[in-house]
C-alpha positions in Angstrom: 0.0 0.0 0.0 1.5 3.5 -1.1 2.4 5.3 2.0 -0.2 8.3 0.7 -3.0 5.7 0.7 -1.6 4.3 4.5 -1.9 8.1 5.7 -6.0 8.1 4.4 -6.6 4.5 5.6 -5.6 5.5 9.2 -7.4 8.8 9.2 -10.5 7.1 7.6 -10.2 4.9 10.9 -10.2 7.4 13.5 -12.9 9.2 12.0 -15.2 5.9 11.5 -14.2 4.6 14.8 -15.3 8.0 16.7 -12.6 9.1 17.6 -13.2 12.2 15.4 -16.3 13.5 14.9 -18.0 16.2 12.3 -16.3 19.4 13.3 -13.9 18.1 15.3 -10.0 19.4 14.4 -7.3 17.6 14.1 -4.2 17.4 16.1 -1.2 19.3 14.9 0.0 17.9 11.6 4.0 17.2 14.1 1.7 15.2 16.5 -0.9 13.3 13.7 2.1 11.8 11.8 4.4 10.6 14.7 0.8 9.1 16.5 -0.1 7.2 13.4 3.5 6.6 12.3 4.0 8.7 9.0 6.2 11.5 7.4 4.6 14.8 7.9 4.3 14.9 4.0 2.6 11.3 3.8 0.3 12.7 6.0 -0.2 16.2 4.4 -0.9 14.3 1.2 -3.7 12.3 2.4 -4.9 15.8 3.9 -5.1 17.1 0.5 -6.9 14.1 -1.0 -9.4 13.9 1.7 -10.1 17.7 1.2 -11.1 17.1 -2.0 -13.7 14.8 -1.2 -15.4 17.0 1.1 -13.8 14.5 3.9 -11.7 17.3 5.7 -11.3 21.0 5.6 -8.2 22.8 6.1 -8.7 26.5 7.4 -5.6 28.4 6.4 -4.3 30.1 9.9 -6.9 27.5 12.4 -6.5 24.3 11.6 -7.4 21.1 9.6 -11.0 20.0 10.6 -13.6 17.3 10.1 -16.2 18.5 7.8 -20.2 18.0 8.7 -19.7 15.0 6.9 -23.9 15.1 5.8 -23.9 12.8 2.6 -25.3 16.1 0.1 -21.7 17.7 1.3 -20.0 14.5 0.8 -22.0 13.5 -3.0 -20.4 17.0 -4.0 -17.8 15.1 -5.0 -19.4 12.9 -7.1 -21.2 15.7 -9.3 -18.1 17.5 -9.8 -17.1 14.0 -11.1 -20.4 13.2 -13.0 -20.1 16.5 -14.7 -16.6 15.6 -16.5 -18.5 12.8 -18.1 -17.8 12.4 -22.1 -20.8 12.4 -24.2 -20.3 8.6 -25.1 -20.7 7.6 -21.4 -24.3 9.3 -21.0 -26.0 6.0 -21.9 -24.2 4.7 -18.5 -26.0 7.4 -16.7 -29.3 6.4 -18.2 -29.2 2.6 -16.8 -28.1 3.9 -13.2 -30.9 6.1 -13.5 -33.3 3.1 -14.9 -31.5 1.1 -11.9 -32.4 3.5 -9.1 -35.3 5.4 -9.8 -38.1 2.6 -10.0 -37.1 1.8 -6.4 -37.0 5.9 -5.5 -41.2 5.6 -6.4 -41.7 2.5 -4.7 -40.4 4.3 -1.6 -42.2 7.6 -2.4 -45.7 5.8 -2.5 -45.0 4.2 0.9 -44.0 7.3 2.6 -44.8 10.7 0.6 -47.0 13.3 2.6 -50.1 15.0 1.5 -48.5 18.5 1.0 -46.0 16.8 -1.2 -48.2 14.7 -3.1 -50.3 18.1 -3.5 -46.9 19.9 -4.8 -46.2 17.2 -7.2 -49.8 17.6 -8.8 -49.8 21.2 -9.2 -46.3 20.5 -11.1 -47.9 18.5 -13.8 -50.6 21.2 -14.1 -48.5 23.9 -14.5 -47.1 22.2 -17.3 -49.1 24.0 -20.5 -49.2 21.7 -23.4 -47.4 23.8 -25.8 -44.7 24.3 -23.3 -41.0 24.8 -25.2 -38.5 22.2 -24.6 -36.4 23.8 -21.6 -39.4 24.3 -19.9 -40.3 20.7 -20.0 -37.4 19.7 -18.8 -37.2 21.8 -16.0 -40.5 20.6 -15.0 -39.5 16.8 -15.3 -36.1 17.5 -13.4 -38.4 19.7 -9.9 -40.9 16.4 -10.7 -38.0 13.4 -10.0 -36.1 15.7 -7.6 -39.8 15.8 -5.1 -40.0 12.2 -5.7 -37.0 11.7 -4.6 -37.5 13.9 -1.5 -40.5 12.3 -1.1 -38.2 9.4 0.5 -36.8 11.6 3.3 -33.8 9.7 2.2 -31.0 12.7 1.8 -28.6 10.4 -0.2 -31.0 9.6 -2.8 -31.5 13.1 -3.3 -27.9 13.7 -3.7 -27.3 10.8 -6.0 -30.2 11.3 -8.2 -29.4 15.4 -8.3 -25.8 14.3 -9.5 -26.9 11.8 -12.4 -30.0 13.8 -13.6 -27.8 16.9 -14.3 -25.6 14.5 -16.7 -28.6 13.2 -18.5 -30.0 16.5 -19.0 -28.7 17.1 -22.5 -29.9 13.9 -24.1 -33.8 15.1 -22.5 -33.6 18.2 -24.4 -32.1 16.5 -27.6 -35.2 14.3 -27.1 -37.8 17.0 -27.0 -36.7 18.8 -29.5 -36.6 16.1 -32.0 -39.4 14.3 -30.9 -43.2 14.9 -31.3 -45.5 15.0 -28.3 -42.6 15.2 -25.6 -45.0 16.9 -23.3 -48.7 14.8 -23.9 -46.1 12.1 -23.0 -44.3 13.3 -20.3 -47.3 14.5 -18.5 -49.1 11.3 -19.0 -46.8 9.3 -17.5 -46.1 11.7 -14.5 -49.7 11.3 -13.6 -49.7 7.6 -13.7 -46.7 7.6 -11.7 -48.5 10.0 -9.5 -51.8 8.1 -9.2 -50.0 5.4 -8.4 -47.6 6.6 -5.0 -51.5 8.2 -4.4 -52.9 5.1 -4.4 -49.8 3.4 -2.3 -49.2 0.7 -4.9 -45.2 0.4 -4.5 -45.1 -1.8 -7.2 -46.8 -0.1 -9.8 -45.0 3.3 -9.3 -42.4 1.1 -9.6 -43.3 -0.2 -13.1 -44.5 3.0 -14.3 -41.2 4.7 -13.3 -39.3 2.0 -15.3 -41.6 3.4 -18.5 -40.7 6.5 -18.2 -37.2 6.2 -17.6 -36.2 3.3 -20.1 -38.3 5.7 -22.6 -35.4 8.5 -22.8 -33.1 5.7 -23.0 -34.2 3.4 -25.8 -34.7 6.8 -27.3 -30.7 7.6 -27.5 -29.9 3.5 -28.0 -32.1 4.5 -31.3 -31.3 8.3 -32.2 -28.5 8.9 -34.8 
């Protein structure tokens, strides 16, 4: 094991173990490397690495600290990543997407609230039906982001935030190039929508799938 990746093992442990905490500081950088046996610059390498993953934050004149560690501070990471992707990877995003968000619904229908459920509907109504094609998919990207948070689960709305920002170029290609993007789209929020109403897991599930898989078999097809 390189002696950078040693350093982040051995931080990584006192920080999973409890020993540090969100918010807690460090010790002095001196102290930290003879304690866990490593060069001061082993150690100030795996500082550096574990800053950029939202990990650690060193305050220039305080201190090195342990960030809040929430997962939406830690997923940061991961957009900043997602958005780097090459066009010819975007089909990737789709299937995690097709993966994920079936099961998102499911768990939205068992636990969504009325003022949600309420919010959601007065989406798909604000809608028009002759509404331009970066208005559509603003209004599909609020519609799977209040599903999501429909969950209460915080990571799923990180994740989902990250991949449906990646995707977002193939839904516009879609619209544009394809009739009846919104009669669609709105048809087949509402089903999904009927069905978390209704409680049936499985079919927000199913519908989900539809709607998903239907961007994607799109762009497996499109020139």
């Amino acid at each position: 094991m390189a002696l950078t990746d040693e350093a982040i093992v051995k931080i990584k442990g006192m920080i999973t173990s409890g020993e540090l905490g969100p918010g807690d500081r460090l010790p002095k950088e001196a102290d930290l490397a003879a304690r866990l046996g490593l060069s001061r610059n082993s150690l100030r390498e795996a500082v550096k690495a574990l800053t950029l993953v939202n990990v650690l934050d060193v305050r220039h004149g305080d201190g090195t600290y342990v960030t809040s560690l929430d997962s939406a501070h830690l997923l940061d990471a991961l957009n900043f990543m997602v958005d780097l992707h090459r066009d010819d990877s975007i089909l990737q995003f789709f299937e995690v997407r097709r993966l994920l968000e079936p099961g998102v619904a499911a768990l939205a229908a068992a636990r969504i609230g009325a003022d949600q459920l309420s919010a959601l509907r007065q989406l798909c109504a604000d809608l028009p039906t002759d509404a331009g094609v970066e208005e559509l998919v603003a209004n599909d990207l609020r519609f799977h982001r209040g599903i999501a948070e429909a969950t209460g689960n915080q990571v799923v709305c990180s994740l989902l935030d990250g991949i449906s920002g990646a995707t977002q170029r193939a839904r516009i290609w879609r619209g544009v190039t394809q009739a009846g993007a919104v009669e669609r789209t709105l048809a087949e929020h509402t089903a999904i929508l009927d069905a978390i109403q209704s409680g049936d897991a499985e079919a927000a599930r199913a519908w989900m799938t539809v709607h998903v898989a239907g961007v994607e078999t799109w762009l497996r097809q499109a020139p």
